[in-house]
C-alpha positions in Angstrom: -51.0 -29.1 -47.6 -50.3 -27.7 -44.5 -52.5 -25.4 -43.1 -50.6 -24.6 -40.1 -47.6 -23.0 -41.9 -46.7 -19.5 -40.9 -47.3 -17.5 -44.0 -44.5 -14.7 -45.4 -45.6 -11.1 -46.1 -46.4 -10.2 -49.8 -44.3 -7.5 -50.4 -45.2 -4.2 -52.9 -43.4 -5.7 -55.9 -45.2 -9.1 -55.2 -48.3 -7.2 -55.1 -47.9 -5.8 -58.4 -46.4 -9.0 -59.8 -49.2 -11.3 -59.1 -51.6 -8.8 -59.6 -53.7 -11.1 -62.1 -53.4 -14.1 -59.0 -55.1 -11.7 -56.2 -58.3 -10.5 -57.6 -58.8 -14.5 -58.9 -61.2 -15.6 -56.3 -59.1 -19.3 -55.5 -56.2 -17.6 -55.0 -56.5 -14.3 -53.2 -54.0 -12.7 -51.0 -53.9 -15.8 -48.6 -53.1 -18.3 -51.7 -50.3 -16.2 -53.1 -49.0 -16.3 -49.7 -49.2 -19.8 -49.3 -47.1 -20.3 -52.7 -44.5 -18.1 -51.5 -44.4 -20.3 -48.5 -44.4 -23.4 -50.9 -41.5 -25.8 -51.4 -41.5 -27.7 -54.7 -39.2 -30.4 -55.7 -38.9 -30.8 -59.1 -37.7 -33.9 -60.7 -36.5 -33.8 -64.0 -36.2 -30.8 -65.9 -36.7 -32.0 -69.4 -39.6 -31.7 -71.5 -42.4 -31.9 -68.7 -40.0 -30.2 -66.8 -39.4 -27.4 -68.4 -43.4 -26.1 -68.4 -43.5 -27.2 -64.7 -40.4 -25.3 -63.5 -41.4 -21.7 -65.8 -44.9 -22.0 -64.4 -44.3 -22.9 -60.8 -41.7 -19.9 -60.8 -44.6 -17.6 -62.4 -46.8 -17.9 -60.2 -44.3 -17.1 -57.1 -43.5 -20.6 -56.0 -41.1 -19.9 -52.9 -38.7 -22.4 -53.5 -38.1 -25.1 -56.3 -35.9 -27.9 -56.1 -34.3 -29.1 -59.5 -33.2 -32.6 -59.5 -31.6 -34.0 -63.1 -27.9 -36.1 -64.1 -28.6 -34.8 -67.9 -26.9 -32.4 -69.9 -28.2 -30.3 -72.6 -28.2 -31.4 -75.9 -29.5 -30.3 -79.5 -32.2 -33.0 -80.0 -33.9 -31.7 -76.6 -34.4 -28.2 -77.6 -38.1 -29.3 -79.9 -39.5 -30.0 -76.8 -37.7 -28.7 -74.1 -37.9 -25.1 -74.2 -36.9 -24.4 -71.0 -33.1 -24.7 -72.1 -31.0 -22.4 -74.9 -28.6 -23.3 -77.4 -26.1 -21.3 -75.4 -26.5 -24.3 -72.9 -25.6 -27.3 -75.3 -24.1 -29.8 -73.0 -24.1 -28.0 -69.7 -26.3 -29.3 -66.8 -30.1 -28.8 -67.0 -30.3 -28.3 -63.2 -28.3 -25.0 -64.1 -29.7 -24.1 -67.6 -33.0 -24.0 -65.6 -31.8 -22.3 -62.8 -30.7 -19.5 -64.8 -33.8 -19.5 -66.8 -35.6 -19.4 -63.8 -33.8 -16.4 -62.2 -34.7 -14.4 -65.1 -38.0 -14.9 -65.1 -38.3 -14.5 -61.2 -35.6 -13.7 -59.2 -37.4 -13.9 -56.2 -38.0 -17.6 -56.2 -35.2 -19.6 -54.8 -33.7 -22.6 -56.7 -31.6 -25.7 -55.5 -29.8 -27.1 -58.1 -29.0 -31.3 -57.7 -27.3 -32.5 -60.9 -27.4 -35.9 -59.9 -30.1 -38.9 -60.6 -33.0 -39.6 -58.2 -32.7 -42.4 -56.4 -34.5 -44.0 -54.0 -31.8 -43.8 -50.9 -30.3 -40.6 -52.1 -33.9 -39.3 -53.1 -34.9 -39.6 -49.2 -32.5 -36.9 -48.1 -32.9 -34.4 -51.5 -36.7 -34.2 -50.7 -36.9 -33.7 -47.2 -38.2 -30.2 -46.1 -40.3 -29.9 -49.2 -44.0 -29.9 -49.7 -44.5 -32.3 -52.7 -42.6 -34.0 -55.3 -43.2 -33.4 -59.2 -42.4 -35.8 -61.5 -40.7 -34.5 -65.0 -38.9 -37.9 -65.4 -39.3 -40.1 -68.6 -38.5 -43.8 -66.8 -40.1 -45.8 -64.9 -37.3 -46.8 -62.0 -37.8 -43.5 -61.1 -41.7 -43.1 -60.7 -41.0 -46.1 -58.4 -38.8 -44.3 -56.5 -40.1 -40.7 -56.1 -43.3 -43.2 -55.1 -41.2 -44.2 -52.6 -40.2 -41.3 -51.3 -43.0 -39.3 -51.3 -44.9 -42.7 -48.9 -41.5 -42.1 -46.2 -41.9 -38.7 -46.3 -46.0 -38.3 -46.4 -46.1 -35.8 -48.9 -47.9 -36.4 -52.3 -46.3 -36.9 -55.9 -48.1 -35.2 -59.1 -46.9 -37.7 -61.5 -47.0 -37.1 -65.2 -45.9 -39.2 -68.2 -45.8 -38.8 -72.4 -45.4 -40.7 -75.2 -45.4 -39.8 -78.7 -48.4 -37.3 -78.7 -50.0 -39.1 -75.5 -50.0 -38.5 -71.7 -51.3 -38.6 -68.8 -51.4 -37.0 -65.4 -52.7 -37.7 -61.9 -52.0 -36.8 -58.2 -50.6 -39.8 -55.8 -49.3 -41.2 -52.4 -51.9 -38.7 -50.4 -53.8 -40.4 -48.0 -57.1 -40.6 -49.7 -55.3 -42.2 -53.1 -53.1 -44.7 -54.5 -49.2 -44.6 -55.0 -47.7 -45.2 -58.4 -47.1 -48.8 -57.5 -51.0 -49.6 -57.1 -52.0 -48.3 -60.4 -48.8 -49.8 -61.7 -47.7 -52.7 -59.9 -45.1 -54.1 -62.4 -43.0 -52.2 -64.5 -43.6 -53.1 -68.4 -41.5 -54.9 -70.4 -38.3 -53.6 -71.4 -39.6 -54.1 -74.7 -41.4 -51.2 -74.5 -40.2 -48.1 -76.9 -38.5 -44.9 -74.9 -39.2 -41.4 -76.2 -36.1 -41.4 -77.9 -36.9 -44.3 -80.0 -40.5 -43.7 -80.7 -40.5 -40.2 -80.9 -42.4 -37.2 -78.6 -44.3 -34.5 -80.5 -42.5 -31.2 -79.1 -45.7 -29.7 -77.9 -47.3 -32.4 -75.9 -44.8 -32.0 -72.2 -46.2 -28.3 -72.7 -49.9 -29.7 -72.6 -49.0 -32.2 -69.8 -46.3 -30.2 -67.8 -49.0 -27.1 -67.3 -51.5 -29.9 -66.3 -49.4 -30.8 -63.9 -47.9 -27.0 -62.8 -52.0 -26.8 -62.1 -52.2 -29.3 -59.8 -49.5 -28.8 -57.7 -50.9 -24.7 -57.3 -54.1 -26.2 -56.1 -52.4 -28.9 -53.9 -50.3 -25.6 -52.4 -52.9 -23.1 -52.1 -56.0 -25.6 -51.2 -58.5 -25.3 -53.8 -60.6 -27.2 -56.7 -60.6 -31.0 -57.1 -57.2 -32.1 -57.3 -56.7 -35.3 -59.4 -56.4 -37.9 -56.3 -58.0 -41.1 -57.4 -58.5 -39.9 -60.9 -56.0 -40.8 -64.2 -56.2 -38.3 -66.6 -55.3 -39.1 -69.4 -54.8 -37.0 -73.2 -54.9 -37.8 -76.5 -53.2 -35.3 -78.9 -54.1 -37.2 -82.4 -57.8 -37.0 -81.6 -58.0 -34.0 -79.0 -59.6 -35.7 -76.8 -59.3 -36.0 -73.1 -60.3 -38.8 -71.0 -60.3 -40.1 -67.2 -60.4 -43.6 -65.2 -60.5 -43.8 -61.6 -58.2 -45.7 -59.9 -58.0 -46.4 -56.4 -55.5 -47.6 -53.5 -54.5 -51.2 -53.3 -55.4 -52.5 -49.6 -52.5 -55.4 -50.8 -49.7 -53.0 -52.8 -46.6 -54.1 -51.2 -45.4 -50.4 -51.4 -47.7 -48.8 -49.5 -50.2 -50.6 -47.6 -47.6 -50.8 -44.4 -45.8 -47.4 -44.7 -45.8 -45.1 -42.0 -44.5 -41.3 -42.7 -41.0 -40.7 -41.4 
């Protein structure tokens, strides 16, 4: 992240507020002000989402985009706890935004209840620091992948399936994008969560993985998960990792140059 970045002023409430953040050694004083100096984009605010956004708020992120086309509905609320009843079929962007301002008004929230898209995606995510992902498709990965390689900033991709998931950190300049480790989308044969089922607990397992990662990518600590696949196994409890690397051939990113 950058280093460079004029940091804000922590001020006596903040003090008091991430009290538990500036006696932790990795953090300190200087980490908390580099999250209040951090610019998140989240997209989706679903499942994963919903851990993501109430952590990254927490912990004093300074500003957290919300990008999601979905409404509310009564099937989400087992897993997505981020979102009420009183919200049923109102816009997630702003069921999360209001959840958000609860827990900490302090943290500024943009709100784009539209679908990511790769053309569209280019101009919601500039000015931020990193993308990450709460999606559940995989046109999207592609194209927050995309975005993140224009825009030179890295993409903390996540991904679940019935009590499965994995997590990894991708498009910096020491690791792959989505497209190396994934080069072809799978067939559309494949099952969505809404047809073979998500147990509620397991975006709150992944999402906080991932909430992790992107405080270590802001604050510059720890071993981030860049060239690493972590991946989580809810039956057996077991966690596991492959490496995976960059692709000197992936059509995606081998030739992109930062905008």
């Amino acid at each position: 992240m950058d280093k460079q970045k004029i940091l804000p002023n922590l001020s006596p409430q903040d003090l008091q507020r991430y009290a538990r953040h500036l006696v932790l050694p990795q953090i300190g004083e200087e980490g908390q002000q580099r999250l209040k100096a951090a610019r998140v984009l989240l997209v989706g605010v679903g499942g994963l989402g919903s851990a993501i956004a109430h952590y990254l708020a927490g912990v004093g992120v300074g500003c957290i985009g919300l990008v999601d086309d979905d409404v509310v509905t009564l099937s989400n609320l087992q897993r997505q706890v981020l979102h009420g009843t009183a919200w049923l079929n109102r816009p997630k962007v702003e069921s999360a935004k209001s959840r958000i301002a609860d827990l900490n008004p302090d943290v500024e929230v943009i709100a784009h209840h539209t679908r990511f898209m790769r053309d569209s995606g280019l101009r919601i995510a500039s000015g931020y620091d990193l993308i990450v992902d709460g999606t559940d498709n995989f046109p999207s990965r592609y194209d927050i992948s995309a975005t993140c390689l224009r825009l030179g900033i890295p993409y903390v991709y996540g991904a679940i399936f019935q009590l499965e998931g994995q997590v990894s950190v991708l498009c910096t300049k020491e690791g792959p994008c989505y497209a190396c480790v994934f080069p072809e989308p799978p067939p559309e044969t494949v099952p969505t969560g809404e047809q073979a089922g998500i147990l509620g607990a397991v975006p709150g397992t992944i999402g906080t993985i991932q909430a992790t990662e992107v405080i270590k990518m802001i604050v510059g600590f720890g071993s981030p998960l860049i060239g690493r696949l972590l991946i989580y196994d809810g039956e057996g409890m077991r966690f596991d990792e492959i490496q995976i690397e960059k692709n000197s051939e992936c059509p995606a990113c081998s030739n992109v140059l930062p905008s």
